[in-house]
C-alpha positions as CSV (number, residue, x, y, z in Angstrom):
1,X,-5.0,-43.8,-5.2
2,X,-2.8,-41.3,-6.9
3,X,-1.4,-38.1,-5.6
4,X,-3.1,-34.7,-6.4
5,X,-2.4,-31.3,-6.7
6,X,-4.5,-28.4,-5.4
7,X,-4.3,-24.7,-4.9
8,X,-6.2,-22.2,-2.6
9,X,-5.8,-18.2,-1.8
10,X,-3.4,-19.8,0.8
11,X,-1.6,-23.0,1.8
12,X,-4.0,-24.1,4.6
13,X,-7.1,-24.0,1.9
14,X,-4.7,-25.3,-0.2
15,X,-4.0,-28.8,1.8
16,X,-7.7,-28.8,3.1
17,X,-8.9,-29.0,-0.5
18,X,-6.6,-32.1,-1.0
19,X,-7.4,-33.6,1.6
20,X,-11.3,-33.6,0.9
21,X,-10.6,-34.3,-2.4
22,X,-9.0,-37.5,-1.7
23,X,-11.1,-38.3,1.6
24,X,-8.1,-38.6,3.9
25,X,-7.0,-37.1,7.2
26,X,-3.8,-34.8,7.3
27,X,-1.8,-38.0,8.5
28,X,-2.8,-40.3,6.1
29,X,-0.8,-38.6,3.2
30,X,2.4,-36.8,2.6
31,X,2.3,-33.5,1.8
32,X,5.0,-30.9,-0.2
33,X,4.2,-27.4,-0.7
34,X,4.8,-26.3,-4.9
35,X,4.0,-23.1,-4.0
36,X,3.2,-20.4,-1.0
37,X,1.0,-18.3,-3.4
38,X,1.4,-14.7,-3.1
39,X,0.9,-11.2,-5.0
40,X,-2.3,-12.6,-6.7
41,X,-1.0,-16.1,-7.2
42,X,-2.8,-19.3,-5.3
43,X,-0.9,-21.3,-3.2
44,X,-0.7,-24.8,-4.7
45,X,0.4,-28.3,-2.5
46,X,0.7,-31.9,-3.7
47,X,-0.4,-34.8,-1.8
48,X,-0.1,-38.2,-1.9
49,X,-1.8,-41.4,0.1
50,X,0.9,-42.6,2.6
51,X,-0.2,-45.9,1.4
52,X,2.1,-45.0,-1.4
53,X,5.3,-44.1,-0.1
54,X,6.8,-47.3,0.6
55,X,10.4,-47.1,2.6
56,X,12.9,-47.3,-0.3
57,X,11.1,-44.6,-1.8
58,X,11.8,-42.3,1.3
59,X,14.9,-43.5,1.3
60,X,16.1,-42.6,-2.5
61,X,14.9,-39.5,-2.2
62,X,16.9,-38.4,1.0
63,X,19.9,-40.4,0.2
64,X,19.8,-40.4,-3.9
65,X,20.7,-43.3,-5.7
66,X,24.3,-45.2,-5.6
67,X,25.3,-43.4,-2.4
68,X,27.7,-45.6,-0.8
69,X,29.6,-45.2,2.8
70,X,30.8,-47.1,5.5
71,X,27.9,-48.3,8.2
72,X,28.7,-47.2,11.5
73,X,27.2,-49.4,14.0
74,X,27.4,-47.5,17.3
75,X,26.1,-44.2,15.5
76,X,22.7,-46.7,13.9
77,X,22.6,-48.2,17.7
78,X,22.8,-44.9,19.4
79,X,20.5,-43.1,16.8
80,X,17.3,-46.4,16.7
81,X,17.4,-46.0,20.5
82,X,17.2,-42.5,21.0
83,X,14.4,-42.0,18.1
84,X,12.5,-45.1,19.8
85,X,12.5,-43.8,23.2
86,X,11.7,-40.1,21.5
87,X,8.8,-41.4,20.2
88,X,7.4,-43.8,23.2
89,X,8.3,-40.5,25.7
90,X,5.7,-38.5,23.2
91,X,3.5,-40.8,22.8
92,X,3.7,-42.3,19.2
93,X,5.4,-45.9,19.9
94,X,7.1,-47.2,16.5
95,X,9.5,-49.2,15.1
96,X,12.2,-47.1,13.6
97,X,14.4,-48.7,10.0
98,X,18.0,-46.8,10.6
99,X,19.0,-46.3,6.7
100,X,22.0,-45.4,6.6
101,X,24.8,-44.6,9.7
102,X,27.8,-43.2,8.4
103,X,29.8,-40.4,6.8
104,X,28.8,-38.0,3.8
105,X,31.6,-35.3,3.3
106,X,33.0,-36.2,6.5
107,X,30.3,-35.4,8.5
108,X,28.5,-38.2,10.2
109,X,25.0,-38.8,9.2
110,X,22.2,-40.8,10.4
111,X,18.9,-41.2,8.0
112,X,16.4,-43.2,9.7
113,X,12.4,-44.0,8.5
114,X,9.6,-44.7,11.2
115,X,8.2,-47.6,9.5
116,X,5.7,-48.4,12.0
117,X,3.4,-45.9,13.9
118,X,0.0,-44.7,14.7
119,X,-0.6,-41.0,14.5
120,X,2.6,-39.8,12.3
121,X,1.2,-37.0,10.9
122,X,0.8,-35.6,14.5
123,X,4.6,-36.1,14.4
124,X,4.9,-34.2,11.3
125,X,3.1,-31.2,11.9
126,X,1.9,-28.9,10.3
127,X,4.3,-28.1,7.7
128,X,6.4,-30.6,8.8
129,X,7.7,-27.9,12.1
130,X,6.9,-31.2,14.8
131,X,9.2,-33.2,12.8
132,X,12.3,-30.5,12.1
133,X,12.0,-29.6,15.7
134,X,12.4,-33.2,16.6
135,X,15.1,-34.1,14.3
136,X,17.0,-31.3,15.9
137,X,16.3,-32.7,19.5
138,X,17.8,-36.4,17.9
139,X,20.8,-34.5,16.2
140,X,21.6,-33.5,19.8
141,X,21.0,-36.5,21.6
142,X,22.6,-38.5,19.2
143,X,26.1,-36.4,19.2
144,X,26.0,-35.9,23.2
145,X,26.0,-39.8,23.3
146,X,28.3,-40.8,20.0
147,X,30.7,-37.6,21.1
148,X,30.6,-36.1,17.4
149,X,28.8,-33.6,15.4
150,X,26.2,-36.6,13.4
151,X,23.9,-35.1,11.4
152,X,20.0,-36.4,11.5
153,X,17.7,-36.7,8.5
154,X,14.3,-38.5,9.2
155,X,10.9,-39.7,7.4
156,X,7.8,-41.1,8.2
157,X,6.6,-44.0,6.1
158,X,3.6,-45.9,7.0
């Protein structure tokens, strides 16, 4: 099944419109916002089947291709157990892929994929607000137990 693109008068009609037209539930499907509408324009979204997105996929597009860095295990340790427990503390037990642990531009950085979960797009949100909020939580976590300032980037692939 292929993505589609739809527009509303807003981005709620918007998303509900891609969803019927593709039969699936809100967290069954990634969705990105082309456009908020506004002054007479329709807001347009793109969705596509989570069925899709496979892993690598998430991961090119949040690293890019042919980044390389060193791993850092204690950071990838510190980050899987923290997301893990996260996520069994809330509710949505998963197994969590830890992508890459390591420096970009000095700054430690942790990208990690839930691979594995019921219910993601409950964990995404609406707009993806559940899932910024609890990458900020991690980011916290994760530096009071490493002792550095890691940056956290995360994605849901089912």
């Amino acid at each position: 099944m292929a993505s589609v693109e739809t527009s509303g008068p807003n981005v709620d009609d918007a998303i509900d419109a891609a969803l019927e037209e593709l039969d699936l539930d809100e967290d069954q499907v990634d969705l990105e916002i082309l456009s908020e509408g506004g002054d007479g324009q329709p807001a347009r979204v793109r969705a596509t089947p989570r069925s899709e997105i496979s892993t690598e996929s998430v991961a090119e597009r949040d690293l890019g291709e042919g980044v390389e860095g060193e791993w850092d295990e204690s950071l990838a340790t510190a980050g899987r157990e923290i997301v893990e427990d996260l996520l069994d503390y809330m509710g949505f037990p998963s197994e969590v892929d830890v992508l890459r642990a390591g420096k970009e531009n000095d700054t430690p950085t942790l990208t990690m994929a839930v691979v594995d979960g019921e219910s993601m797009g409950a964990l995404i949100g609406r707009r993806g607000e559940t899932l910024q909020a609890f990458q900020f939580i991690t980011q916290l976590l994760v530096n009071r137990r490493v002792g550095s300032r890691a940056t956290a980037r995360g994605a849901s692939a089912t």
